[in-house]
N, C-alpha and C positions, 0 to 999 in steps of 0.2 A: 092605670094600665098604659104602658106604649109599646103602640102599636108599630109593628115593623119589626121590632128588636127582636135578637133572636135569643134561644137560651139552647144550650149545649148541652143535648141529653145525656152525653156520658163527658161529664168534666170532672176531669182527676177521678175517672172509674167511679162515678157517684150517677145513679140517676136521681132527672128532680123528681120531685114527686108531683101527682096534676092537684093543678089548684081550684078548677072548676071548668066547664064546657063552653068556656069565651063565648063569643056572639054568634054560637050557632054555626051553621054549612055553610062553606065556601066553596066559592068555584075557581077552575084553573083551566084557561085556555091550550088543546090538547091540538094535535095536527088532524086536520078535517081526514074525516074516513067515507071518499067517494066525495058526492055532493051534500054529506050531513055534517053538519057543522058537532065538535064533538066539545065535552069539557066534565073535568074529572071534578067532583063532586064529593067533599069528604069533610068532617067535621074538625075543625079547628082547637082544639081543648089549650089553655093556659095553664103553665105552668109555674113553680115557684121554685125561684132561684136563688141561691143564697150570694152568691156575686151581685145579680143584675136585677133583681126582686121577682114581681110577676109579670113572667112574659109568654106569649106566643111562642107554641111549642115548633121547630123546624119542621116540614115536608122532608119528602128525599125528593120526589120531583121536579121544586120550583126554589127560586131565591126567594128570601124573607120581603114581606111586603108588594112580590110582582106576582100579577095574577095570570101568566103565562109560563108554563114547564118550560126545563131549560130542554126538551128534545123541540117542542114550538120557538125555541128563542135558535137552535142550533138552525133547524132547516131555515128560520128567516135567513138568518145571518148568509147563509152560505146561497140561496137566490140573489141577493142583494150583491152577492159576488159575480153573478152570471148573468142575471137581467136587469131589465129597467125597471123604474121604481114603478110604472106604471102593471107592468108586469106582475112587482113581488104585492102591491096593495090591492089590486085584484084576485089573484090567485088564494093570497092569505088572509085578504078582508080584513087587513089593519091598515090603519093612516101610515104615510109616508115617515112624518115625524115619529112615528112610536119605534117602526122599523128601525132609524138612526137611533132613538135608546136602547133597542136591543142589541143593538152590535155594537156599541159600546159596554153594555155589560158582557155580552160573550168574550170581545177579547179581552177585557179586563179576567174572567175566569181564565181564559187560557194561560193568559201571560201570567195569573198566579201562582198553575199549575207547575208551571216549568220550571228548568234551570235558570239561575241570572242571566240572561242577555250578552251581558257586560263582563261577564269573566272570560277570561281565553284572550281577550279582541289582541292579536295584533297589525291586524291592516284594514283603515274602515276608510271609508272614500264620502264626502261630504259634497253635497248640492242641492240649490234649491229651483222649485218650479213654481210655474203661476198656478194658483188654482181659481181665479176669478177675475174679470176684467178690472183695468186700474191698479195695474202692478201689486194683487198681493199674492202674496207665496209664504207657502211654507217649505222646511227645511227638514231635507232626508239624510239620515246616516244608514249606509251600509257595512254591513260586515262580508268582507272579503272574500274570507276563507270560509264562513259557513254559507255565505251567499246569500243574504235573507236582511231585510230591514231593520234594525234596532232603534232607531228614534225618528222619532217626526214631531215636526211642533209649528204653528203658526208663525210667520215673519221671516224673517233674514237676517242677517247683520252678524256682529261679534258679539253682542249682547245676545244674542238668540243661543247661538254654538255655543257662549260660555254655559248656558242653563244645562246643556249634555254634561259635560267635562264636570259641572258643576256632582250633577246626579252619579258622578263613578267615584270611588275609592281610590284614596293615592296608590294603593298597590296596579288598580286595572289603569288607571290613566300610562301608570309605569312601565306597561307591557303593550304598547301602543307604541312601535315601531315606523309604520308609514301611515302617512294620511294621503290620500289623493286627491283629486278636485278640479276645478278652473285657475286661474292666475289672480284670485279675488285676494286684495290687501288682508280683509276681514279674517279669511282662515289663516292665513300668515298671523297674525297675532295674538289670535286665539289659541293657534295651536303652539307658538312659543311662547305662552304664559301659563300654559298647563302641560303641557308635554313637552319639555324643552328637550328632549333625545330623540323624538320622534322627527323624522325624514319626512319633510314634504315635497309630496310629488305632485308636478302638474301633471296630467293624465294626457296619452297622446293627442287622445281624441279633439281636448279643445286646444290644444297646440296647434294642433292642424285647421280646428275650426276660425282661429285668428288670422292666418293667414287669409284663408279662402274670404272672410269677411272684410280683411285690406283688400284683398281680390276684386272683390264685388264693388265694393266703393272706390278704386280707378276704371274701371269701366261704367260706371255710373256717372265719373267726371269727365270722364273724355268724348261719352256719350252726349251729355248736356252740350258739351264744347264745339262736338259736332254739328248739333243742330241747333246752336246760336251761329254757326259760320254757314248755317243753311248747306250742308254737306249732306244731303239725304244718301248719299250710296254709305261714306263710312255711318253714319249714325245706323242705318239698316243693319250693317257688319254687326254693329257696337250690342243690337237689338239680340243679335240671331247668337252670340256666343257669349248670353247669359249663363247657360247650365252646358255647356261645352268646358268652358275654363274652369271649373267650378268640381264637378264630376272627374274622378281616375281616369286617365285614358284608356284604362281596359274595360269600361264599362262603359264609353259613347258607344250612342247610337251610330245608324252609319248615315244620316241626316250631321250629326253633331260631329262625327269625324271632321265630315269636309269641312262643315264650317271652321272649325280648328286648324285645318291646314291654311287655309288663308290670314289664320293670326296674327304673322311676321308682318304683315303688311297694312293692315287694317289703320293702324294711325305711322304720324311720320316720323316721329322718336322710337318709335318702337315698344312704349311703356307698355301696355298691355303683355307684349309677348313676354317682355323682362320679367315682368311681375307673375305669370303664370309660369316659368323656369324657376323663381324663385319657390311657389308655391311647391312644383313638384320636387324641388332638390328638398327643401325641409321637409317635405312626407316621406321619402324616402329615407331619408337620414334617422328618421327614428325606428327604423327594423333595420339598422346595419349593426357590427357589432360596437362595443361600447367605444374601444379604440378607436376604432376607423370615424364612426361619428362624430367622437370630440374634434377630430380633424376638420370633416366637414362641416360642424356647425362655425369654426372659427372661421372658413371659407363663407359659407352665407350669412355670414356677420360683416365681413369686409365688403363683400358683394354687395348686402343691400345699404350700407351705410354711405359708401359710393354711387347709387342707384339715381340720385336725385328726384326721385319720386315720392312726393311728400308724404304718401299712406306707407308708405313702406319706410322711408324713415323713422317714422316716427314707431311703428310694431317692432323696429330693430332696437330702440332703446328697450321697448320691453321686453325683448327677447333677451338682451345683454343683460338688462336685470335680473334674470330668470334661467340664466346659460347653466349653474352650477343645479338645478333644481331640474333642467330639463336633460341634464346629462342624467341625472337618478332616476329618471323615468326611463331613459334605458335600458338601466342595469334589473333593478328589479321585476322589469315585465308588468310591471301592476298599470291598470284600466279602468276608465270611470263609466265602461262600457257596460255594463252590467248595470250598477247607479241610473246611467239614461233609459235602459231598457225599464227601470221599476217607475221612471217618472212617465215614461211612455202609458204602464199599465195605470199611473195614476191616474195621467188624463184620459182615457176608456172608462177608469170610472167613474169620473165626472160628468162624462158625455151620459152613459149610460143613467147615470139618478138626474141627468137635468138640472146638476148643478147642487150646493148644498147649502142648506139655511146655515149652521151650524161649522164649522173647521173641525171642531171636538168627535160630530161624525165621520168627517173625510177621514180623520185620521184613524178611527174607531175602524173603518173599512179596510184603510192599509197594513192594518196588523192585523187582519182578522184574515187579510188574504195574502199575507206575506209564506214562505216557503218555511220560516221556524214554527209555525204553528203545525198542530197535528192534523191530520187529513179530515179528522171529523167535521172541522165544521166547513171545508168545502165539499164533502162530500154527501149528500143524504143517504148512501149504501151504506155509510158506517156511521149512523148516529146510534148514539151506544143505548139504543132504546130496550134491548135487555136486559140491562145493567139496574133498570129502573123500576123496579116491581112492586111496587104501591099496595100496605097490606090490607086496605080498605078503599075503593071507589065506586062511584056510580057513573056511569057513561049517560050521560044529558046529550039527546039529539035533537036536532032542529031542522026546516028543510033550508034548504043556501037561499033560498030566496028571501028568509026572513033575518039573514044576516046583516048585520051594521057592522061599520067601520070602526075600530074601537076607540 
């Protein structure tokens, strides 16, 4: 006998026939009713198959070999999406770790149930985030137009994104029109080794985040500069319009206004105030229209490449590099906005489970609570527990106080 396999009661409209009452009653952990610990209780019979020999005949309530219903595997799943781990192993009285195999088997069902993923795509936006100290990360793709996650996988690199492109069809790689992202070499070569039609777009957002970070590091130099010349009023200045220069001016404080207006003055070249003119002429230039933009960006290309400000220099070669790539993100409107916003929600759930033994689970989590999956399993008002009508069980009660962890 092996145990786990399952056998197909109606394969090719044939039932098998039973081959004897397997090892007796088994039990299946069911969702607690009140403070009683519940678990469905029904006999196991073997079956003989002429594909797969004698196997263990299917439930309808639980997956082959797991001794939990999949309505117990749903509500975990989708706590685990709302609270902390502390939270779901309390409430449900199973271990931490078993919770991450459950939600990896859920959204493995889900993602069975559905359409491909991967058909349709034509705009997915690629980046990656930390999920644990010592720089490791893994790597999100989003789909655009449906708005919802389609891949996630340990690491970074060109090697990583090739494993994506790898798993699509030359026709869907084919229908893959824009990619968006940051200015990272890696996706440039990846994505012209497999989609050589596809547009890559930098995405406003870290357009604008390059500057501001040339930003931060000339006033971080002129700060230093300042107080090796023992200049405590401008180093003070240098102190006070960290997140003034940095920040829209329509969203300063009115502490951060003033300090702002004394800008022009604060060192005696004037670098700073230069380099925050720069900052806002290129934010702005990427919401004008396509024409007028080309215009200004060749204007704060001349600008800052005359600036002699070494940060700014040296971002103007990468912006020159990138001038053809950053006009397309113009035109088509597309944002890596949405992308930051699912890595936002990543790290919430990292905070909230205190971190993950496992990646295999992190990622189990982010397709289980991505926006293409069906609302069942974040919701427990729709766990399809009618659906589920079991035509023999015993209900086994316990009091919660004699519950273990499983």
């Amino acid at each position: 006998m092996q145990e786990g396999r399952v056998a197909l009661l109606a394969l090719r409209a044939q039932i098998c026939p039973k081959y004897d009452d397997g090892g007796g009653e088994r039990r299946w952990r069911r969702q607690d009713f009140g403070c009683y610990r519940v678990e469905l209780v029904g006999p196991a019979p073997r079956v003989e198959c002429r594909v797969h020999g004698v196997v263990v005949s299917r439930v309808p309530w639980a997956e082959p070999g797991i001794r939990f219903t999949r309505d117990f595997e749903m509500e975990c799943t989708w706590l685990m999406t709302v609270a902390n781990r502390k939270t779901v192993s309390g409430f449900l009285h199973v271990a931490w770790r078993t919770a991450g195999d459950i939600a990896g088997r859920v959204a493995g069902r889900l993602e069975s149930g559905m359409p491909c993923m991967f058909d349709g795509l034509t705009a997915i936006g690629v980046d990656e985030t930390s999920h644990r100290k010592g720089h490791t990360y893994i790597t999100v793709v989003v789909d655009h137009e449906r708005k919802r996650v389609i891949w996630a996988h340990d690491g970074y690199g060109k090697q990583v994104l090739d494993l994506f492109f790898e798993e699509l069809t030359p026709e869907q790689r084919a229908s893959i029109r824009i990619v968006t992202g940051d200015g990272a070499r890696w996706i440039d070569s990846s994505v012209a080794g497999y989609c050589p039609n596809a547009e890559r777009v930098p995405d406003s957002f870290h357009i604008v985040s390059w500057m501001t970070d040339c930003l931060d590091r000339v006033r971080k130099r002129l700060w230093n500069q300042a107080r090796r010349a023992k200049d405590k009023t401008a180093a003070e200045a240098m102190k006070g319009l960290k997140y003034a220069v940095l920040r829209n001016p329509g969203d300063l404080a009115e502490r951060q206004s003033t300090a702002l207006a004394t800008l022009a003055g604060v060192d005696p070249k004037g670098q700073l105030y230069r380099s925050w003119q720069l900052k806002e002429l290129l934010r702005t230039l990427l919401h004008q229209p396509a024409g007028q933009a080309e215009g200004e960006l060749k204007r704060w290309i001349n600008w800052a490449s005359h600036s002699r400000i070494p940060e700014i220099v040296e971002l103007c070669r990468k912006i020159r590099r990138c001038r053809d790539d950053i006009l397309r993100t113009i035109r088509p409107g597309h944002s890596n906005a949405r992308l930051e916003a699912f890595n936002n929600r990543i790290k919430v759930t990292i905070r909230m489970a205190y971190g993950f033994h496992h990646v295999d689970n992190l990622i189990a989590m982010i397709n289980s609570d991505a926006p293409a999956y069906p609302s069942d399993c974040r919701s427990p008002s729709s766990n399809p527990r009618k659906q589920q009508k079991p035509h023999f069980f015993i209900a086994s009660t316990c009091s919660s106080t004699d519950m273990d962890a499983v």
